[in-house]
N, C-alpha and C positions, 0 to 999 in steps of 0.2 A: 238544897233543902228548901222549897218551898209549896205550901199548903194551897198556892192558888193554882188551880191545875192548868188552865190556861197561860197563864205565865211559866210553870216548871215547864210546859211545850214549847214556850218562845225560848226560853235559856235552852234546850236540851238541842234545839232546831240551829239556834246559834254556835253553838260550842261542837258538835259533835263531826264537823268539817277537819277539827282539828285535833279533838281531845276525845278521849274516851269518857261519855258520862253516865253517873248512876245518880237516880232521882229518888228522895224519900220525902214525903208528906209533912214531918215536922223534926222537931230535935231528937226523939227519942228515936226512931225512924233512921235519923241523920246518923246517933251516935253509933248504936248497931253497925249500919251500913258501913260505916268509917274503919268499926274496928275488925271488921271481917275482908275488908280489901284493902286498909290504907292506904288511902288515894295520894295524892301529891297535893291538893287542892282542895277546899271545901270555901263554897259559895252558898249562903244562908242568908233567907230572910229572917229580919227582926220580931215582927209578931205574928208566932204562929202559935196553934192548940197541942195542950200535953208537954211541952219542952220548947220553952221559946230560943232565937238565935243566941241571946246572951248567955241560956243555959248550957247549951251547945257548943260554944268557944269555952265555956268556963271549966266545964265537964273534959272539954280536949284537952284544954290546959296544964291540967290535973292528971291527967291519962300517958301513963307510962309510952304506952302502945302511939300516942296520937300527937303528942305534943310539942313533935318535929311541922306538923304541918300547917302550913299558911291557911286564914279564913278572909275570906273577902264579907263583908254584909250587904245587903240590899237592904234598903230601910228608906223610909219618907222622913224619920226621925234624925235628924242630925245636930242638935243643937249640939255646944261646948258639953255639956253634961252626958249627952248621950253617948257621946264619940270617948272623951274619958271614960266611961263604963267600961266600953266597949276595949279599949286599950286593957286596960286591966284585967281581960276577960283572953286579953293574946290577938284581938281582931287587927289585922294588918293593912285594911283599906276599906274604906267608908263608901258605897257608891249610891248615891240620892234616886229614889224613885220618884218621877219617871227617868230613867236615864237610856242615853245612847251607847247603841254596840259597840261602835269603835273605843267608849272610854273604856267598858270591860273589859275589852280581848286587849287593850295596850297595858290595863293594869293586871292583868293574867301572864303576859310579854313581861312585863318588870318586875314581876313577883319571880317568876321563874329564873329568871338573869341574875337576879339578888337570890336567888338559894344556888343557885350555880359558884357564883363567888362565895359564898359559906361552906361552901362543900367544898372548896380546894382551901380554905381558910381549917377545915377541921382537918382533911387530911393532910396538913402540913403540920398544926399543931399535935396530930396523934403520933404522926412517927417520929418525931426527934423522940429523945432519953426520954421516958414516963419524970423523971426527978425535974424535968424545964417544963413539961407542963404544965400550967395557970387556966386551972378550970372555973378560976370564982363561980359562977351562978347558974353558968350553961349549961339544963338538963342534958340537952344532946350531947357537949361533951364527956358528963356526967355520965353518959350512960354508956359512951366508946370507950372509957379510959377501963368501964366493970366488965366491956365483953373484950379488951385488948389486954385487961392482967390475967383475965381466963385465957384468951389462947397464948400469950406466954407462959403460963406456968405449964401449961400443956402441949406445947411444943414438938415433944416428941413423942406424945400419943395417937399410936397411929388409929385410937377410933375417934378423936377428934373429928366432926362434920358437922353438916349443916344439923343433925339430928343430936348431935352431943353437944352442940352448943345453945340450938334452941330450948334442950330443957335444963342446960344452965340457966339460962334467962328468964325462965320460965314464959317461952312464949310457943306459939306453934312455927314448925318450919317458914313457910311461908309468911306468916306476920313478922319474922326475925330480918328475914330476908326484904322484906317490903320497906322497913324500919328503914334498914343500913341503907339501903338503895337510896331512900330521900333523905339519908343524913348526909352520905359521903359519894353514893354514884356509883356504887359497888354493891355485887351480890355476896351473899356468906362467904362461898369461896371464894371469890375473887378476893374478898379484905383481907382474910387470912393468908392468902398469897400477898398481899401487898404487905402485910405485917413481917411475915420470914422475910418477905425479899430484903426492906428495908434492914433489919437486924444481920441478916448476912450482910448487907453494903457498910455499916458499920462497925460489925468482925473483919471483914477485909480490910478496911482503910485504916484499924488500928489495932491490930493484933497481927503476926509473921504467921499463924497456923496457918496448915494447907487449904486449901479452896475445896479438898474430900470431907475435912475435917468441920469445914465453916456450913455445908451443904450439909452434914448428919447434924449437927447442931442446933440447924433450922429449921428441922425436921424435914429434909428432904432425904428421900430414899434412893431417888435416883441422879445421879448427881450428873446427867448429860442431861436431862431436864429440867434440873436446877440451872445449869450452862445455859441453856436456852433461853428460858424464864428470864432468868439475870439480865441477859444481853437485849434481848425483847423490851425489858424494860426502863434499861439503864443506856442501852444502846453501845455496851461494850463489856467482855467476855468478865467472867469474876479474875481470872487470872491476868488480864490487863488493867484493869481497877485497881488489883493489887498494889500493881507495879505503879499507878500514878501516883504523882510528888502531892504531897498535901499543902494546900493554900490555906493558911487561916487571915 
């Protein structure tokens, strides 16, 4: 997001080797843009016309849809004052203009690495029992735990999809999908398979019921592709899961 056109060309020329980028003129420009493709990233200058960067990180912050994702700022301004703001506003790296490529793309590299570890950080914390998780402050967990008591309660509806959960949420398929992607690494379906799966591994390891019975439960319909499922993920059959000895 930046207003100087020559410069939005050097970033766009720099980044696009690697990354897919979309370019807006100013923050309101930016936010739009944001909320219609949920990018993984947003890179914003500080003073721009109509919607400055600060308004932009603050507005994301704020934004159901947005406020999984990292901002970098470009700014000549950096004093102790400015950089507080900016904290307060969600901004995750400060980069001084004029600056060098290589500090961009390493703190682009480390921004990415650090949401990689977050997202096995959430998807560890969302599937144990919902009663151990400690969601204190964290919208994103906040928002996993509102669309993971929907698909349990919903479990065995079979019109449960990516279209019955997005207007639970009230978002559109694709923004639903975009969301979970940069929270956890996962598309609609694929989390809602990782939610049965995990709840079947559970019923097995602590209850005797059959492996048919654990598979209609989870709302699986077909239980040789529940088998697969299972063993693809777990890396062994739900009927030999069964059978292992529990360590605590």
């Amino acid at each position: 997001v930046e207003d100087n056109r020559d410069i939005a060309l050097y970033l766009k020329s720099l980044l696009t080797e690697r990354y897919k980028v979309i370019t807006a003129r100013n923050g309101e420009e930016g936010l739009d843009a944001a909320e219609k493709s949920i990018p993984d990233l947003v890179i914003t200058d500080l003073m721009m016309p109509v919607k400055d960067g600060y308004q932009l990180a603050c507005e994301m912050k704020q934004n159901r849809l947005l406020n999984h994702i990292p901002v970098i700022m470009l700014t000549a301004k950096t004093s102790d004052e400015d950089r507080i703001k900016g904290l307060r506003c969600g901004v995750e790296a400060y980069i001084r203009k004029p600056f060098q490529p290589e500090e961009l793309l390493i703190s682009i590299e480390n921004i990415f690495e650090n949401r990689r570890i977050l997202k096995e950080k959430y998807m560890s914390v969302i599937t144990r029992d919902s009663s151990e998780n400690k969601l204190d402050n964290d919208d994103n967990l906040k928002f996993l735990q509102t669309i993971s008591n929907i698909i349990h309660s919903e479990i065995n509806n079979p019109q449960m999809n990516s279209t019955f959960l997005a207007d639970k949420m009230a978002m559109s398929i694709s923004q639903l999908s975009r969301k979970l992607n940069g929270i956890t690494g996962y598309s609609t379906i694929s989390y809602v398979l990782q939610l049965k799966l995990n709840k079947a591994r559970k019923m097995l390891a602590d209850t005797d019921i059959s492996v048919t019975e654990v598979s209609d439960a989870c709302g699986f319909y077909d239980s040789s592709y529940f088998a697969r499922a299972f063993k693809k993920e777990f890396g062994v059959s739900p009927s030999h899961y069964q059978q292992m000895p529990t360590v605590v």
